[in-house]
N, C-alpha and C positions, 0 to 999 in steps of 0.2 A: 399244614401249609408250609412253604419253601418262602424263603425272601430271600433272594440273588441279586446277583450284582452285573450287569453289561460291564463290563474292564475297559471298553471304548475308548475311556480317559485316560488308560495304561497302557496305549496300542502300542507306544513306542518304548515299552520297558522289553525286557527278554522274558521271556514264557514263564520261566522259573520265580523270577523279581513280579511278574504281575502279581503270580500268584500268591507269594510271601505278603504282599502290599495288599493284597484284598483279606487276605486272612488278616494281619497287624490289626486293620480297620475294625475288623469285627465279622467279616462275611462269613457263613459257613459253606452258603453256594454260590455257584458262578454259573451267568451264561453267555456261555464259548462263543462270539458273534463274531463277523470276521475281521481277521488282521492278515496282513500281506505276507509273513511269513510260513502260516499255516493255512490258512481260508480265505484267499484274497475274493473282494467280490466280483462274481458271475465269471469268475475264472477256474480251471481245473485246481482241487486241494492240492496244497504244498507237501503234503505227509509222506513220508514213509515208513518204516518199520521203527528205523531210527530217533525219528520225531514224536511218533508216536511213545514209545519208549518214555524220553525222555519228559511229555507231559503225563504220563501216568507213573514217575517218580516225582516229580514237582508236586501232584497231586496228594498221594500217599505221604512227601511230609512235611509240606502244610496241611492237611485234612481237607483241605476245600474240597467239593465234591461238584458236580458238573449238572446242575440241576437241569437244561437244556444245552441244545446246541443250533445255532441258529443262520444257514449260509441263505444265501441270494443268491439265485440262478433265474434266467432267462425262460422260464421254461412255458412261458403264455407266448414266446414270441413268434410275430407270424412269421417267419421268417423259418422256413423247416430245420435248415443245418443248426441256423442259433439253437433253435429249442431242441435240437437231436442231443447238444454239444452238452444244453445243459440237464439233460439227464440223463446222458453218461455221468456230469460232475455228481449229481442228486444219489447216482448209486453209489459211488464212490464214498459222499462224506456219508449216508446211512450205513456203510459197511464201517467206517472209519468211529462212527456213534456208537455202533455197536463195540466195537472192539474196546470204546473207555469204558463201557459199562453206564451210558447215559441212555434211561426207556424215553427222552424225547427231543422233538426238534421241533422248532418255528421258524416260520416265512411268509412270504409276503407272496400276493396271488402275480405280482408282475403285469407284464401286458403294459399296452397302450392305454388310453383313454378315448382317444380317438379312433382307435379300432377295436370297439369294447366286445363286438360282436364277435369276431375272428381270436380274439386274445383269449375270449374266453372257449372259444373252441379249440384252440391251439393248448390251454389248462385243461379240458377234460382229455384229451389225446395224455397230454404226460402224466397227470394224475392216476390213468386207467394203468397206464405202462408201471406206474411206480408204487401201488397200491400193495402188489405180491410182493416188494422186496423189505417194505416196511413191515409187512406182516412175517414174513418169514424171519427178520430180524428182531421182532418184538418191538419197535420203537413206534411210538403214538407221534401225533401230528398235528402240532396249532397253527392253523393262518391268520391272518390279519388284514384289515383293509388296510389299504395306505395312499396317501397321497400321492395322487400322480400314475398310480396303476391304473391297469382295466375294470377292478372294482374298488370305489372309495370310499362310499359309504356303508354303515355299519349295517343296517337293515339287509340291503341286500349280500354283505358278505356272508353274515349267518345264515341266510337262507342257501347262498351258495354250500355255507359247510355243511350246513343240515343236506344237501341234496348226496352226495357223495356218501351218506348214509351209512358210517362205520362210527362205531362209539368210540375210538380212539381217534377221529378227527372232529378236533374241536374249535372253537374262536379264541383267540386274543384281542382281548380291548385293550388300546394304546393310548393311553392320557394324551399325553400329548400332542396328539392329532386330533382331539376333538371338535374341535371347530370344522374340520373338514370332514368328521363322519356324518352330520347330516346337513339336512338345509336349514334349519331352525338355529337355536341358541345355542344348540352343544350341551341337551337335557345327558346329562352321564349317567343319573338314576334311569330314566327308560331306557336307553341304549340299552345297556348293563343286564336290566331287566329284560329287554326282547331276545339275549342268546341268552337268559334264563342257565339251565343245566349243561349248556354249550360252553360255556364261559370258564375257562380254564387254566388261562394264561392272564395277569394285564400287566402291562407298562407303566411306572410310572414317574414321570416329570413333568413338569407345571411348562404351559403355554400360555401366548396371549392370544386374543380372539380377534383374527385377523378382520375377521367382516362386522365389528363393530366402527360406529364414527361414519356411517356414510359407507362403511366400503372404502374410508381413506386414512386408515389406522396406519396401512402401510401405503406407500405413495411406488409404486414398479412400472420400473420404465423399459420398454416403451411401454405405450395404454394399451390395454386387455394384451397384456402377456399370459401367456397361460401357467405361467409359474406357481408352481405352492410355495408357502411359505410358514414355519413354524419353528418352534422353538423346542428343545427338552433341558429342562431349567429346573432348580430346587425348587420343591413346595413352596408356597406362597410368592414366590414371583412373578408369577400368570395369573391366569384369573379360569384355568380351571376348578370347581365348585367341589374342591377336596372335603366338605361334610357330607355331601351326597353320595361320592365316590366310594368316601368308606363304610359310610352307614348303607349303602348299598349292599355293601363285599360282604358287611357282617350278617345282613339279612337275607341275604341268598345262602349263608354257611358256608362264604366259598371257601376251599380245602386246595386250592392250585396252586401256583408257583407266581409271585409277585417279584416282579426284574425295577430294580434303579435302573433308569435308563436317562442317566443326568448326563450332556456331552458338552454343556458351556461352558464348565471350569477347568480347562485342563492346568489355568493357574493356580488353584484351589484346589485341585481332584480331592484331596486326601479328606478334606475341610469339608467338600460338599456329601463326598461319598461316605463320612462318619453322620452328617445332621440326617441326610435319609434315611440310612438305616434304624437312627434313633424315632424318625417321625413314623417309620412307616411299622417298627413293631410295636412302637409305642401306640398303634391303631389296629394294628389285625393279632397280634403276640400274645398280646394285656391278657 
């Protein structure tokens, strides 16, 4: 198993200092998620030869190693040119994955909500197109529900990634989004349990449970905005059910790649990004 670290709270250091700053801390991996001078989101990569270069010496000598890579692109949108545009960008950064020597990438299925039907047909159009170029580069492929896409819930994401039917596309469960992966209480042990051997990637930072209290935990105005709303926060600040979560991971044997994905402290980064890493090998490591 891999513990990494999202650098999200380093976006604004230089490529090189991220990477020195996540090693100091303790990281041995990193995943690559984007930042505006390399991976801006749902825009063409920033890379060239040069760039490149330069993050596989930063890499080589701090030792950090690039456990994923993870860009946002458009690519459920119904809108033909957006989704053409973005996978042009999609081949681009899997050649650019390839080139660091990184076998994987995560993302998110995109799309609407409200066009769940079209979004997800506008997903199978670019999945089908993008399937040969992953394979031909060797790089595997975790998605994830997420808030506010064409699919949000956890149940049916697995199901979507189990349809696509290749054993190198798998699920990522995202702490903290749980409240929004189903309609219940945000059980993380069943979740967890229903992508079963899918389950390859998870996320993880502490949320609060926005539809406890009535539904008026959070108060958004105007009434019934469609807006999501969550947090990604140190362990124990939320009220994600972190004994389940792990006693989970340990009883599935999960073997994947586990991402800090903490983005509230950027006052603190150093602070917050040293106690996850302690909490989080201190539970799957041990």
């Amino acid at each position: 198993m891999k513990i990494a670290i999202d650098p999200t709270m380093f976006r604004m250091l230089p490529i090189a200092e991220t990477l020195r700053t996540v090693a100091d801390i303790g990281y041995e991996y990193l995943e690559f998620s984007p930042r505006e001078d390399f991976m801006p989101f749902f825009l063409r990569p920033r890379f060239d030869d040069e760039k490149v270069a330069e993050l596989k010496k930063a890499l080589r000598e701090t030792g950090v190693k690039i456990a994923s890579v993870l860009p946002l692109y458009k690519w459920s949108s119904t809108d033909e040119d957006e989704r053409q545009a973005a996978v042009r960008n999609w081949k681009r950064m899997i050649e650019v994955t390839a080139e660091l020597g990184c076998p994987l990438m995560n993302s998110e299925f995109n799309g609407r909500p409200e066009k769940a039907a079209q979004s997800e047909a506008a997903f199978w159009r670019s999945i089908e197109e993008l399937l040969p170029v992953f394979e031909r580069e060797g790089i595997a492929l975790n998605l994830e529900a997420h808030p506010d896409d064409f699919c949000e819930l956890n149940n049916p994401a697995v199901d979507l990634v189990r349809a696509v039917n290749k054993p190198w596309v798998n699920y990522l469960y995202c702490a903290p989004h749980t409240f929004h992966l189903s309609d219940g209480a945000g059980d993380v042990a069943e979740m967890m349990r229903y992508a079963g051997p899918k389950l390859r990637h998870v996320h993880i930072a502490d949320s609060f449970n926005h539809k406890a209290s009535s539904g008026l935990r959070y108060i958004l105005n105007p009434p019934g905005t469609p807006a999501r709303i969550h947090q990604h926060l140190d362990i124990g600040q939320g009220e994600v059910n972190w004994d389940a979560f792990f006693a989970t991971l340990r009883d599935l044997d999960f073997d994947g790649v586990a991402t800090v994905c903490v983005f509230a402290w950027e006052d603190r980064a150093v602070e917050s990004s040293r106690f996850m890493l302690d909490r989080v090998t201190q539970e799957l490591a041990a």
